[in-house]
C-alpha positions, 0 to 999 in steps of 0.5 A: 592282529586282534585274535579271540580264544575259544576252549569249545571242542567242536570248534576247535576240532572243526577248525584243525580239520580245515587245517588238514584238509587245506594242507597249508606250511605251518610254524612250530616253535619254543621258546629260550630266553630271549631266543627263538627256535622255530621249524616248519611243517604241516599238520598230517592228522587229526582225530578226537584221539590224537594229532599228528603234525611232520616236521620239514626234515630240512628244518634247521635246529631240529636237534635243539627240540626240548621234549619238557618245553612246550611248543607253539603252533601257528598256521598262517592264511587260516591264522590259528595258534595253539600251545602244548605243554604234552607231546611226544616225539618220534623222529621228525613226527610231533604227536599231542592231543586235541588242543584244549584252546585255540586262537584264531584271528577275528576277521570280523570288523563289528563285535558280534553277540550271541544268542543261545539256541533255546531262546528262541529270540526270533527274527522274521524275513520275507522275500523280495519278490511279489506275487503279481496279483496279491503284491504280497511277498512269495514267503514270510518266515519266521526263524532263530536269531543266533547272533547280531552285530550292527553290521549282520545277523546270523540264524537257524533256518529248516530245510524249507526256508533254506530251500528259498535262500542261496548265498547273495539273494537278498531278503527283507528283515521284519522283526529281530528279537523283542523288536518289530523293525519300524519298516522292513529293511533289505539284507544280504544272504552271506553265507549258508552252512550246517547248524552242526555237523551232526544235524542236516535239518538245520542250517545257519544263514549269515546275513549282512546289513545294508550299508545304506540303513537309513538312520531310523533302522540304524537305530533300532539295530543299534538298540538291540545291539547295545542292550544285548552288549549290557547284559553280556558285560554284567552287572557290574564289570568291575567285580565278579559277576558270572561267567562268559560262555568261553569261561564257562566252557574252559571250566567244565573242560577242566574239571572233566579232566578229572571228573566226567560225571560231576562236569556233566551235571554241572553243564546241565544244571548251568542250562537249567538255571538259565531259564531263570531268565525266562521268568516275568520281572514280577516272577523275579522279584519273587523268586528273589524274595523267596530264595536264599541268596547264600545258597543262590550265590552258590548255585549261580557261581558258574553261571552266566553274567547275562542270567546275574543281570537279568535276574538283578538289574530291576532291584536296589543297588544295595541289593546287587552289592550284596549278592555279588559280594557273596557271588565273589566267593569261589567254591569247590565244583562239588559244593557248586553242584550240591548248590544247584541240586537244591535250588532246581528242586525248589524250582521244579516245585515252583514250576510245578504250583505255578508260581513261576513259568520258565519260557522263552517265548513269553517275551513283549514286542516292541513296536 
């Protein structure tokens, strides 16, 4: 059974809330040795504050819990196991806080790539029905792609398109990212659900791909897919080369911990020095030419392996060597901030004079 780790909060909280809510036997359990003593129980409250989770009076080696021993959790049917070094315990009542990880079971077949909000990679559909007269479809929209596989895609849709779409209506795919589709290809609406649980006017749409994709459209599928694959592995996977989104998530939480201001202006620095990838190949080159690549190095320690490939990929091997030989180094997350302060002035003023534009929008089309 394969599972994936996340560290994000929100997730995490959503997923301990369908816990509560689906109300199934869970599993706790530590470790001696060799040996095992496990008892049952279900999870009785969740909050951002604290947890709660009873214990089956009835359990057997209750006596035997070790409050300087953490514990491990597993829910099974929803299939999420957690561990937590801190608890308290009173009578048969387990309290912690909001798990800093969990992992829950990849129930997805296909790997699946994700695709940030603001990048506004765009994926537009239209119905399968015609007007009569025209024999035009009855709506084209153009939406936000959030994720892709071979085998589906996810996006964001508004309160009009979703108004058009219901789960199993089937719509026809025109364009996914950079790429127009060589011919418009049918799809399944899987599901529908809120974009995030505090915004209404936003929904995701999981769509499925036809099994039956006719070679052609496999292939531009595939394409999209494997080039988003190379990015996300770096640009060289041997070596340090940035960070993935949940490597990234867990080291902010961290660094929270102790210090929320300096957390904070680390995420928005790490968001906006991911615009860098925003500029032209020409834009980078420069950019490359002008920057000191200790203090780049530096600024770009927490960020992500897709922004170090897509500003590095077009230049000389001996050029990339040398950046991630200095990317390799870790850095106190003060001086990593102190890094970012400085390069996003020098950018500020290079967006300011024109000499770089930082826009996601501002992408070719492959036909």
């Amino acid at each position: 059974m394969q599972y994936w780790k996340t560290h994000q909060k929100d997730i995490i909280y959503q997923k301990l809330n369908l816990v509560l809510k689906k109300s199934p036997k869970l599993t706790v359990w530590q470790q001696f040795g060799s040996h095992r003593y496990t008892h049952s129980g279900k999870l009785h409250e969740v909050s951002e504050q604290i947890c709660r989770l009873h214990i089956d009076t009835e359990s057997q080696h209750y006596d035997k819990l070790d409050i300087d021993k953490p514990i491990f959790v597993h829910i099974p049917g929803i299939e999420i196991i957690f561990k937590k070094d801190k608890y308290n315990r009173h009578g048969h009542v387990i309290e912690f806080s909001i798990p800093g990880d969990i992992q829950v079971y990849e129930r997805r077949k296909n790997q699946r790539f994700y695709y940030l909000y603001q990048d506004h990679k765009s994926i537009t559909f239209h119905s399968e029905m015609r007007d009569v007269e025209t024999d035009k479809p009855e709506f084209v929209f153009t939406s936000v792609l959030v994720d892709i596989s071979i085998a589906g895609a996810g996006m964001v849709v508004g309160n009009e398109e979703v108004q058009k779409l219901k789960v199993g209506s089937e719509v026809f795919l025109v364009n996914l990212t950079d790429q127009t589709l060589p011919k418009p290809f049918r799809v399944k609406v899987k599901y529908i659900e809120p974009y995030k649980h505090n915004d209404l006017d936003l929904h995701k749409v999981g769509l499925i791909f036809d099994d039956q994709l006719d070679s052609i459209s496999y292939k531009s599928i595939s394409s999209i897919v494997e080039k988003k694959q190379r990015k996300t592995q770096g640009l060289n996977p041997e070596q340090y080369c940035g960070m993935d989104f949940e490597e990234q998530v867990r080291a902010i939480n961290i660094i929270e911990m102790k210090n929320p201001v300096l957390a904070n202006n680390l995420k928005d620095n790490i968001e906006y020095l991911d615009q860098l990838r925003y500029m032209t190949t020409k834009m980078k080159v420069e950019f490359l030419k002008n920057t000191n690549q200790d203090l780049l190095a530096v600024a770009l320690r927490m960020s992500s392996k897709e922004l170090v490939y897509d500003l590095f990929s077009e230049v000389t091997q001996t050029m990339q060597e040398e950046f991630l030989d200095k990317l390799k180094n870790e850095k106190p997350a003060s001086a990593v901030c102190k890094a970012q302060d400085d390069l996003i002035k020098d950018i500020r003023q290079m967006v300011a004079s024109g000499e770089i534009v930082l826009d996601p929008t501002a992408f070719v089309t492959y036909v």
